[in-house]
C-alpha positions as CSV (number, residue, x, y, z in Angstrom):
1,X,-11.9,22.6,63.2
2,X,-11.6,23.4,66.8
3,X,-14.2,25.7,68.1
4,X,-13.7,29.3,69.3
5,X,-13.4,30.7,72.6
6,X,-15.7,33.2,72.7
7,X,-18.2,34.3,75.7
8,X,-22.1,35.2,75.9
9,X,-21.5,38.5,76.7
10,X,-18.7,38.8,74.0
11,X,-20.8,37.5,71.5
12,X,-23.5,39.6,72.8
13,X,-21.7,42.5,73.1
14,X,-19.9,42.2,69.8
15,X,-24.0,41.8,68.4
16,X,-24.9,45.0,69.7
17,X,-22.3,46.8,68.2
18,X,-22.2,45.4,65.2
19,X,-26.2,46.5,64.7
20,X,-25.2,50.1,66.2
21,X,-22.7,50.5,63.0
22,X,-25.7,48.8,60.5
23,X,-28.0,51.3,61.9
24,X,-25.3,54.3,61.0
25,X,-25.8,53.0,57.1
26,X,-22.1,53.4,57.1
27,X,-19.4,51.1,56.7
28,X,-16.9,49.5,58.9
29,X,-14.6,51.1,56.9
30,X,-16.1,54.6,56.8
31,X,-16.5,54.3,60.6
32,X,-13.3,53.8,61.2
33,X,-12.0,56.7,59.0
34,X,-14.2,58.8,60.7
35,X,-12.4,57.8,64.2
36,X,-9.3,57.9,62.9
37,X,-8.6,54.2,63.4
38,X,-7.8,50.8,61.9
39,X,-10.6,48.8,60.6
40,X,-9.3,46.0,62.6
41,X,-10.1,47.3,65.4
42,X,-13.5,47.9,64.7
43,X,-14.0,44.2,63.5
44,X,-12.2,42.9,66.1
45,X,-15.1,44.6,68.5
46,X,-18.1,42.9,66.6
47,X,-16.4,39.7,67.3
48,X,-16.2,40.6,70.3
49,X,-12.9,40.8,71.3
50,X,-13.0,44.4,72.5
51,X,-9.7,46.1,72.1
52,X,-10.6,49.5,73.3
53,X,-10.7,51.8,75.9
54,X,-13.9,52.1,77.3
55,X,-13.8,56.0,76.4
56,X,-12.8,54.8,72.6
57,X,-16.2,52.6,73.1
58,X,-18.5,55.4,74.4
59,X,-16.9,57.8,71.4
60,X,-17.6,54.9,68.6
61,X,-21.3,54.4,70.4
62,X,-21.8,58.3,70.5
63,X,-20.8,58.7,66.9
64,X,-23.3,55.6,65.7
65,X,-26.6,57.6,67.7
66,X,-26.9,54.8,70.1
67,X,-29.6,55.6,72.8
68,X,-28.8,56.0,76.3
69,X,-30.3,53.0,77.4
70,X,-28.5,50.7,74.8
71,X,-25.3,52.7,75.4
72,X,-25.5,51.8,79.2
73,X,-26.1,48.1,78.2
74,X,-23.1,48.1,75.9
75,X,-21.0,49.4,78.3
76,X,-21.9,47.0,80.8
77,X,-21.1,44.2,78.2
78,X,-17.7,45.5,77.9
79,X,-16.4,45.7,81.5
80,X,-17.7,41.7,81.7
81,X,-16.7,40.5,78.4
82,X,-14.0,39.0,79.5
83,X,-15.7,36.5,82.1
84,X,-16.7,32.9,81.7
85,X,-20.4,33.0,83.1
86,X,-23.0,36.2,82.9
87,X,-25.8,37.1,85.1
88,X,-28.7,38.9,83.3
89,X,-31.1,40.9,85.2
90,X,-34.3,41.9,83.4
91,X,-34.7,45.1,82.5
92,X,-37.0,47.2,83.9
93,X,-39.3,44.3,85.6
94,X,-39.9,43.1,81.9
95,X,-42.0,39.5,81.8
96,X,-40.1,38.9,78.3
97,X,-37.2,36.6,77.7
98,X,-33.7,38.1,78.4
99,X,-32.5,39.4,75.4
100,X,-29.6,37.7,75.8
101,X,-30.7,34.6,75.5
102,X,-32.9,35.4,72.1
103,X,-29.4,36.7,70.6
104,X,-27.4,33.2,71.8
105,X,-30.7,31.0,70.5
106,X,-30.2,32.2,67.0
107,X,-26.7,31.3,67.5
108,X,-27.1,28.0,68.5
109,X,-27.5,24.8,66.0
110,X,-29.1,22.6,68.8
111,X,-31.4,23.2,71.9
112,X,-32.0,21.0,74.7
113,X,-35.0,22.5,77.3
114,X,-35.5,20.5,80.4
115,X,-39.0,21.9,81.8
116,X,-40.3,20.9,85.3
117,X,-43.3,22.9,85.6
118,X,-44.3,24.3,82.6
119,X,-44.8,23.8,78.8
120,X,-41.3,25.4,77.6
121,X,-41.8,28.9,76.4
122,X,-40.6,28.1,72.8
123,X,-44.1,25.9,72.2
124,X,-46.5,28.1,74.3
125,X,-49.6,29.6,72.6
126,X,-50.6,32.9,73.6
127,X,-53.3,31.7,76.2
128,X,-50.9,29.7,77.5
129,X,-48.7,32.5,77.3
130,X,-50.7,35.3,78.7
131,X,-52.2,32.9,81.8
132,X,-48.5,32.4,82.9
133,X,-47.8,36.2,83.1
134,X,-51.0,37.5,84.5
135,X,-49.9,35.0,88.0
136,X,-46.6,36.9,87.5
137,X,-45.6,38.8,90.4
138,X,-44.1,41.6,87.7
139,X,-47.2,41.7,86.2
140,X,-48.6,45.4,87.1
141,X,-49.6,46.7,83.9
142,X,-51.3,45.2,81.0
143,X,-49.5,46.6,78.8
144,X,-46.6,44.8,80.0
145,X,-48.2,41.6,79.2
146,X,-48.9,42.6,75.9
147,X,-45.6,43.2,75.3
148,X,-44.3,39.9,77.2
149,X,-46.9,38.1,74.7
150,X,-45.7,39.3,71.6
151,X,-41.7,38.9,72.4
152,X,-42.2,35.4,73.6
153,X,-44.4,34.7,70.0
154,X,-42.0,36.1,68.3
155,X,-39.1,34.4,69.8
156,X,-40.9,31.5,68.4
157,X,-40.1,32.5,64.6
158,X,-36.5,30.7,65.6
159,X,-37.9,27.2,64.8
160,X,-36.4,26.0,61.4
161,X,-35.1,22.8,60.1
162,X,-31.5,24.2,60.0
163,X,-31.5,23.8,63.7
164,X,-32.8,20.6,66.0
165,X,-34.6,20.6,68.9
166,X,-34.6,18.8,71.8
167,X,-37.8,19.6,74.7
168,X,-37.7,17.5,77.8
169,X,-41.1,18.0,79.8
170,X,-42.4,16.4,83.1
171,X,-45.6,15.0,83.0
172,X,-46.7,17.6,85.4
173,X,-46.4,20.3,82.5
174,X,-48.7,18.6,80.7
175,X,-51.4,18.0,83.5
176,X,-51.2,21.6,85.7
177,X,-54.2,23.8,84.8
178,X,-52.8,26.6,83.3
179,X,-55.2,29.3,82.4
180,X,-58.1,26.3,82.3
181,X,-59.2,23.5,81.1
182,X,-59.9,24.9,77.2
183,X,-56.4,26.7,77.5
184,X,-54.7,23.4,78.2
185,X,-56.3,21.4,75.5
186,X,-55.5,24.1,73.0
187,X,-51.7,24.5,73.9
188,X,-51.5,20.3,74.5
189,X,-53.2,19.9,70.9
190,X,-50.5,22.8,70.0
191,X,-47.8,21.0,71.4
192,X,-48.7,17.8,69.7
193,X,-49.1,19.5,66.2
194,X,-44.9,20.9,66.6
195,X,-44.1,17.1,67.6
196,X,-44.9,16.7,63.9
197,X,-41.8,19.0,63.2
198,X,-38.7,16.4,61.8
199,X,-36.5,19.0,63.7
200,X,-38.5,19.2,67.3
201,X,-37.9,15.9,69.4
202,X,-41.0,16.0,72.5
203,X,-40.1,13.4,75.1
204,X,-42.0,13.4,78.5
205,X,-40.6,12.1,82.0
206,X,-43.7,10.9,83.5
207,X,-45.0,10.8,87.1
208,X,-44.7,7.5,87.7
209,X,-40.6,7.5,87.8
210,X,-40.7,9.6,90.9
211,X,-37.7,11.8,91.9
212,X,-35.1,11.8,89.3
213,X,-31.8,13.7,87.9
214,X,-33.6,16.6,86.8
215,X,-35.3,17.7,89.7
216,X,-32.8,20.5,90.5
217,X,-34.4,22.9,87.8
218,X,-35.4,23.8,84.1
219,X,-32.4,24.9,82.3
220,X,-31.7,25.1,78.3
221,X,-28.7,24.0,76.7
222,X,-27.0,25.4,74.0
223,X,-25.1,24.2,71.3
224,X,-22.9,26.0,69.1
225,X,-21.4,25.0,65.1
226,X,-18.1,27.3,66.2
227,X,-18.7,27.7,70.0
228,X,-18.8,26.4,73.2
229,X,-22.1,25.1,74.9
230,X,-23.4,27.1,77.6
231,X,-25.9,26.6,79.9
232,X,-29.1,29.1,80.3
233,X,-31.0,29.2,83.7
234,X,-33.8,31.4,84.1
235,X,-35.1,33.3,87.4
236,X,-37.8,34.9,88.6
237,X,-36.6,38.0,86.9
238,X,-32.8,37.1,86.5
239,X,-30.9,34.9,83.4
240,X,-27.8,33.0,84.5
241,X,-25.0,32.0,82.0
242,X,-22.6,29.4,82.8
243,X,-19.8,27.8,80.6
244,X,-17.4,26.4,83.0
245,X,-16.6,23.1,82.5
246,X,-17.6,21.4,85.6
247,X,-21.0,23.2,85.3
248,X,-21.4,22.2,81.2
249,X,-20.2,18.3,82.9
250,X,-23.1,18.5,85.1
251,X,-26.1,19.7,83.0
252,X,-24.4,17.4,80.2
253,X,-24.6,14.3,82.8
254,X,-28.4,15.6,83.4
255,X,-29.6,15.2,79.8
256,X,-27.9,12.0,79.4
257,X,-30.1,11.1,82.7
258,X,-33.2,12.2,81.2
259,X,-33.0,10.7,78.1
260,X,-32.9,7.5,80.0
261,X,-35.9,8.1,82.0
262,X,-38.4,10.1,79.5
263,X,-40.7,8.2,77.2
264,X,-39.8,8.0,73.8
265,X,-40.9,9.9,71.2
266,X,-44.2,7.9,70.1
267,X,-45.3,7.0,73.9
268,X,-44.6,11.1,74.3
269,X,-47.3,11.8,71.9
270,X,-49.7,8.9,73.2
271,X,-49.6,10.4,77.0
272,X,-50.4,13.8,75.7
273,X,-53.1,12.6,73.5
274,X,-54.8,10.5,76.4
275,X,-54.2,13.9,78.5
276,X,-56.0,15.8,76.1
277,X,-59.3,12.9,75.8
């Protein structure tokens, strides 16, 4: 079956509304009665698809209770559910992942992570987790480290043999000094305890293979049962989108380089083991 075309932010967008009407306890039937309108129009918004006026959005999102903050982000969805490609900016200076890409991760089936510079946020431990944020330049407040913490541990619950995992790491993940030397051996032991995982495949590019293919940038890809892939690229406080096809070519062309250059799986988990001694 060929797969659907179907954007992040549509699919994102048609996610949001679709909990807004769950939260009402009503209906997609009852909801629509209550506007006065088909009911196919009101699934063909959860999908995604949009089909409304942007005033018959705001009445549907009024009616459901949605807070002003979610309202404004649904709305923004809307006018840019129609493009291929979607820039994220966190919200309010938050140090947690883009909720965006939390929504397209439970979507996906497969996940490739290319990390340069640090242990990919899907296998960091809280130290690990809370040393990163504290050198953030967005970290003013404790309390939004706290918060940071326990999204990015709960992001983790995603893991699950239904889906397979892919994390590409450079050796000098492994070796910078991240909140110290017992932090590092925890998260390193941590990261060779997930290797155990059937579903999670650890391979490490090492030092010694000098520049290489993937030394653009981290990125995550994405792979979809009924979708397209897309391509995630995080900022400093900023998510970026792409599913164009030359960009999908590229990062595609990428993996296949570093698959040729990283260790395989067993000589993965003897470098991190003689990092750890």
């Amino acid at each position: 079956m060929p797969k659907r075309t179907s954007s992040v932010v549509g699919r994102s967008f048609g996610d949001g509304v679709r909990d807004a009407i769950r939260a009402t306890g009503m209906t997609q039937r009852a909801l629509a009665e209550v506007l006065d309108w088909e009911e196919a129009k009101i699934s063909d918004l959860v999908k995604g698809k949009g089909g409304v006026t942007e005033v018959e959005l705001a009445m549907l999102l009024g009616l459901c209770g949605v807070a002003a903050k979610e309202a404004r982000r649904l709305l923004a969805l809307y006018r840019e559910s129609r493009e291929k490609g979607y820039l994220e900016f966190a919200e309010d200076g938050t140090l947690s992942p883009q909720r965006t890409l939390m929504e397209q991760e439970l979507h996906a089936n497969k996940i490739v992570v290319w990390s340069l510079n640090l242990i990919p946020g899907l296998l960091q431990i809280d130290a690990y987790i809370r040393a990163v944020c504290e050198t953030s330049v967005l970290a003013a407040k404790p309390l939004d480290v706290e918060a940071a913490i326990k999204t990015k541990v709960e992001r983790q619950a995603i893991f699950h043999r239904s889906r397979k995992f892919v994390f590409f790491i450079h050796e000098n993940a492994l070796r910078l000094p991240v909140g110290g030397a017992e932090v590092m051996k925890a998260q390193l032991l941590h990261l060779l305890t997930m290797t155990m995982r059937p579903y999670i495949t650890v391979r490490i590019v090492p030092i010694a293979v000098g520049a290489h293919i993937g030394v653009a940038g981290s990125f995550t890809r994405l792979k979809y049962e009924k979708f397209e892939p897309v391509i995630f690229v995080e900022g400093g406080r900023t998510g970026l989108f792409l599913e164009d096809k030359d960009s999908l070519a590229y990062y595609d062309a990428v993996v296949e380089g570093l698959d040729q250059l990283a260790l395989d799986e067993v000589q993965s988990r003897e470098l991190i083991t003689s990092i750890v001694s």
